[in-house]
Rosetta silent file (secondary structure, phi, psi, omega in degrees, C-alpha in Angstrom):
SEQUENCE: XXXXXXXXXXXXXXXXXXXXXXXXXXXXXXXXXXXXXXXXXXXXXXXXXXXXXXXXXXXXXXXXXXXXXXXXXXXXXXXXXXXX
SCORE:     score description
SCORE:     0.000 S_00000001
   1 L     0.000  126.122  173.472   11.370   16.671  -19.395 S_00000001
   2 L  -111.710  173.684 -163.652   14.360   14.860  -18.515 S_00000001
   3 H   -61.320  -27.005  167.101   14.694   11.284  -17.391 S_00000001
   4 H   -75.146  -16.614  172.424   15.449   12.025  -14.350 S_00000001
   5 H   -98.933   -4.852  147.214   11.752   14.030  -13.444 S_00000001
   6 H   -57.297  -47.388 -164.911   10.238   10.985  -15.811 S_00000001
   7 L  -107.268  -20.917  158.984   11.378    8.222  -12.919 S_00000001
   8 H   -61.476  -35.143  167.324   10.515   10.657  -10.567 S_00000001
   9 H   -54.632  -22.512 -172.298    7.145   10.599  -11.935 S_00000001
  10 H  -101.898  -38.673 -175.440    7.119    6.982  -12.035 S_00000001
  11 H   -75.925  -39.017 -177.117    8.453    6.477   -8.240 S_00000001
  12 H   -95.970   24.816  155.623    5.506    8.719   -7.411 S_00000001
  13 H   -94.206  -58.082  149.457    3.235    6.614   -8.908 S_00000001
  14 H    -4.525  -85.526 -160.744    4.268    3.773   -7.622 S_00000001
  15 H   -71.442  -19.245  159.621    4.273    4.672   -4.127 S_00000001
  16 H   -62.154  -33.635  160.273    0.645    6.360   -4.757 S_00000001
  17 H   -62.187  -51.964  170.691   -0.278    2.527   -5.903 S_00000001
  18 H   -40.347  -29.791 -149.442    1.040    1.200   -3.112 S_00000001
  19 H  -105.222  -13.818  151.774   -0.504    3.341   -1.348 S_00000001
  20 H   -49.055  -51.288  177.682   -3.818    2.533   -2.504 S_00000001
  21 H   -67.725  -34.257  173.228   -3.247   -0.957   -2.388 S_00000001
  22 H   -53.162  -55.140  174.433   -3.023   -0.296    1.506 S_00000001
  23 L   -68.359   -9.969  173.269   -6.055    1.248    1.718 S_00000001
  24 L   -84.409   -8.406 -176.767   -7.495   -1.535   -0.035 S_00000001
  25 L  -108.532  -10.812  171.092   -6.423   -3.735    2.392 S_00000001
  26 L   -90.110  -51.162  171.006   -7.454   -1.839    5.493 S_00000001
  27 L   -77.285    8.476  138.863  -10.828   -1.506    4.061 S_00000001
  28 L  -112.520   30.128  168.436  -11.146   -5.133    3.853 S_00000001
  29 L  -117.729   53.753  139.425   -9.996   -5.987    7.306 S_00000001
  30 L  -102.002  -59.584 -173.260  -12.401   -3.330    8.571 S_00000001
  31 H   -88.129   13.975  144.749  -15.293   -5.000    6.713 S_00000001
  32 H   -74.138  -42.498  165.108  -14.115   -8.512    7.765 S_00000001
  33 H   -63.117  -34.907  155.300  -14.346   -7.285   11.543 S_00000001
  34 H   -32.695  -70.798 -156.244  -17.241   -6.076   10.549 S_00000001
  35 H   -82.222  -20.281  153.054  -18.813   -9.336    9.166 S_00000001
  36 H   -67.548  -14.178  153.989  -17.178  -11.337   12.341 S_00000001
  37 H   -82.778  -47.752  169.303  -19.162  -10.145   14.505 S_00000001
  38 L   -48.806   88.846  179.650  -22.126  -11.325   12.784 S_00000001
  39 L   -48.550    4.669  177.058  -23.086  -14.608   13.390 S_00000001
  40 L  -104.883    3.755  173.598  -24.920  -15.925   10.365 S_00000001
  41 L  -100.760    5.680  168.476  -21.776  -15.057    8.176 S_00000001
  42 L   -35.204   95.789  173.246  -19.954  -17.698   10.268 S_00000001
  43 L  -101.043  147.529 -146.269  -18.477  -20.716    8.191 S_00000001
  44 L   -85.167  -46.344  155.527  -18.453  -23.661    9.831 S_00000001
  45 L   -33.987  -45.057 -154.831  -15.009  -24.996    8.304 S_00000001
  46 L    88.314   22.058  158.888  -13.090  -22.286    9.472 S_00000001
  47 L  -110.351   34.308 -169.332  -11.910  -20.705    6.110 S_00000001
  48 L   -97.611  147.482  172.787  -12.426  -17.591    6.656 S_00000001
  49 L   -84.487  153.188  170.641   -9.198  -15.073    6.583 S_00000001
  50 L   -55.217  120.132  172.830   -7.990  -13.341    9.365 S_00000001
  51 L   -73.897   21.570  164.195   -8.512  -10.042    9.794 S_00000001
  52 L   -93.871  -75.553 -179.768   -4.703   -9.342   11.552 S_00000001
  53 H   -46.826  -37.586  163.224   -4.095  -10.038    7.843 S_00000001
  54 H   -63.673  -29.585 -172.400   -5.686   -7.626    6.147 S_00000001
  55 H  -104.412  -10.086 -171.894   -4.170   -4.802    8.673 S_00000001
  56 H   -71.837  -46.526 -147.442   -0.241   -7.024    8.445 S_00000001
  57 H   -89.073  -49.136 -146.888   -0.288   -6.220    4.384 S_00000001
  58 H  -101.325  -15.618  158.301   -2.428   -2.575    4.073 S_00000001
  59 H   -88.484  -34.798  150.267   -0.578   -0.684    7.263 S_00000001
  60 H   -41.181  -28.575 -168.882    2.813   -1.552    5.872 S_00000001
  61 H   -86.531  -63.873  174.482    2.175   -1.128    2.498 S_00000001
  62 H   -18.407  -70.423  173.061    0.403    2.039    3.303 S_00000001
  63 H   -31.771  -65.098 -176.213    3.636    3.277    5.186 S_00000001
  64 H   -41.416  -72.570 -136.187    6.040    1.940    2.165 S_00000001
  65 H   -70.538  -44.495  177.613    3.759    3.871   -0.206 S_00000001
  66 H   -75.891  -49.002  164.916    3.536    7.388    1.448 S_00000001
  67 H   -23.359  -47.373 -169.209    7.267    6.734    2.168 S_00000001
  68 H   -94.496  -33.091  157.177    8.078    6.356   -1.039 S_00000001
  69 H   -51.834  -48.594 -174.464    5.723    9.236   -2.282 S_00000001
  70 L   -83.412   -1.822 -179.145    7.347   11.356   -0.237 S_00000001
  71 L  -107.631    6.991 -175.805   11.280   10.273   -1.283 S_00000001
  72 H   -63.488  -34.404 -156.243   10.933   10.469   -4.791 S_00000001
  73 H   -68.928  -41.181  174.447   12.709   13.146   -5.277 S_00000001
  74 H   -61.876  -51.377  171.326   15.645   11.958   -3.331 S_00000001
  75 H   -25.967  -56.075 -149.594   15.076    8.498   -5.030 S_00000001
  76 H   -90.242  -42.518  157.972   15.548   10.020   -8.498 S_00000001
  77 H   -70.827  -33.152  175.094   18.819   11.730   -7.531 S_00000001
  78 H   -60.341  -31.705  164.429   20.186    8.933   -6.276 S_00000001
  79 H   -76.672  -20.295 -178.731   19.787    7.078   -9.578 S_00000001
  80 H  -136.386   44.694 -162.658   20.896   10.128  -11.597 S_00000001
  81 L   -54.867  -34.525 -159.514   23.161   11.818   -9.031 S_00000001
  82 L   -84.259  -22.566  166.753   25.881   12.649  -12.164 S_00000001
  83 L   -64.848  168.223  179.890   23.209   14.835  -13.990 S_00000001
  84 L  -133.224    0.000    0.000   22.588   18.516  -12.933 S_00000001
């Protein structure tokens, strides 16, 4: 294996964490909308997070992630364009 399909290997891990990391963040602004409609999970302060936050960070990231899954290959020539 040469170094250049090793950092491809690495870029598509990456962007599969990322891409993970999205979905972790979609599925807790799903089950924050969830739990805002219920009123007895209400706090009375006002310290609860938004759920527009949870979809700001996890549909971008998502994007980035598949994005980046899908470009490794291009990625990994551009960093080792002079090998063949």
């Amino acid at each position: 294996m040469k170094a250049a399909d090793l950092f491809g290997v690495l870029v598509r891990m990456a962007g599969f964490l990322i891409v993970l990391y999205g979905l972790w963040e979609i599925w807790g602004g799903l089950e924050n909308a969830v739990e805002n409609l219920l009123p007895v999970n209400q706090m009375e302060d006002g310290q609860q997070v938004s759920t527009f936050a949870y979809f700001a960070f996890g549909i971008p990231s998502m994007l980035l992630g598949a994005l980046i899954f899908l470009l490794a290959d291009g990625i990994a020539k551009l960093a080792y364009r002079n090998q063949s």
